[in-house]
C-alpha positions as CSV (number, residue, x, y, z in Angstrom):
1,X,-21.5,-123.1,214.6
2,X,-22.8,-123.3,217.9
3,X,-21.7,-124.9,221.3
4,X,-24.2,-127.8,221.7
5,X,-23.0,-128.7,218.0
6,X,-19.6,-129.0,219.2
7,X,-20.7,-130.4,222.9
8,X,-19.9,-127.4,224.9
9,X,-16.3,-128.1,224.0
10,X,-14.5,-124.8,223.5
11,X,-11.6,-126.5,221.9
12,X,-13.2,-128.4,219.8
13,X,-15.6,-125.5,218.9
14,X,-12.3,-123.5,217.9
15,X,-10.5,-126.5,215.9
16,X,-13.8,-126.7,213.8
17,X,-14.1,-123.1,213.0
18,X,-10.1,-123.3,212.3
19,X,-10.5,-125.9,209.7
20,X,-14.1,-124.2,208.0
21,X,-12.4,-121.2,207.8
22,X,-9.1,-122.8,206.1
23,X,-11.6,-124.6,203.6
24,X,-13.6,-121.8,202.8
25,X,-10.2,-119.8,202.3
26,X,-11.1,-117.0,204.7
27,X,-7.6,-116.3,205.9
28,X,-6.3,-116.8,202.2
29,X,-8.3,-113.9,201.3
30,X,-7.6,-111.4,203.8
31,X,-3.9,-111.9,203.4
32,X,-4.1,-111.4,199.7
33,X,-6.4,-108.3,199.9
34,X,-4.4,-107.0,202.9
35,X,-2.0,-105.2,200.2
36,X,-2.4,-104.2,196.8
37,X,-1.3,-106.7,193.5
38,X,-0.5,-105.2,190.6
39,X,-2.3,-107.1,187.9
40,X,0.5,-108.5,186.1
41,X,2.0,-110.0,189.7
42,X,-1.0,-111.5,190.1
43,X,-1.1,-113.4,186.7
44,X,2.0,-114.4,187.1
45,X,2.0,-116.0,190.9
46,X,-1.2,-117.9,189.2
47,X,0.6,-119.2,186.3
48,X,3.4,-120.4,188.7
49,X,0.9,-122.0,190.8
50,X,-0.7,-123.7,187.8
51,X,2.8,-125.3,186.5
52,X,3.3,-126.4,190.2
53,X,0.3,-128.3,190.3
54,X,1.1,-129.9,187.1
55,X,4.5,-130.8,187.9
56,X,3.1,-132.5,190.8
57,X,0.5,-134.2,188.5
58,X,3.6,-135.2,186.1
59,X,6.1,-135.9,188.5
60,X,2.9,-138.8,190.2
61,X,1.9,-139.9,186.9
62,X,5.9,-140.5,185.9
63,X,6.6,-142.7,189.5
64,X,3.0,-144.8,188.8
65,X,4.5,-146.2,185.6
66,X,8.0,-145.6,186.5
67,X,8.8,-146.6,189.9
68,X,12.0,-145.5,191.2
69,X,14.2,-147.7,193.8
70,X,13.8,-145.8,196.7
71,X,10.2,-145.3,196.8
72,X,10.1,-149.1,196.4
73,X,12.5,-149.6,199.2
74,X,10.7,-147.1,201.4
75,X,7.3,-149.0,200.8
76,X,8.7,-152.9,201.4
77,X,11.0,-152.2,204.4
78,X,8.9,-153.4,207.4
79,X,9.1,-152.8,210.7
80,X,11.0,-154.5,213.5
């Protein structure tokens, strides 16, 4: 990254390299190599991670075909 990219805008030169680094995961990584895992903790946080990403996927899937009242009322009230 370099500063004519970003129009010799130091904040906006910092916001993009904030964002890069969050999508690459840079940060993730150091913070999860900082200390040691033992194997087993590691499988596990995974496998918890997995079932929250499909209990998201369910809990989505259920309110598509079965929409609840207050998601309905959320999305019709209008504005004043």
């Amino acid at each position: 990254m370099t500063a004519q990219e970003c129009g010799d805008n130091a904040d906006r030169m910092v916001r993009k390299f904030i964002k890069k680094a969050k999508k690459e995961g840079i940060v993730e990584e150091y913070r999860s190599r900082a200390r040691y895992k033992k194997p087993s903790v590691v499988r596990s946080e995974n496998k918890a991670k997995r079932q929250r990403v499909i209990d998201k996927v369910n809990r989505d899937r259920n309110e598509l075909f079965n929409p609840s009242t207050k998601r309905l009322a959320k999305r019709t009230r209008r504005r004043k």
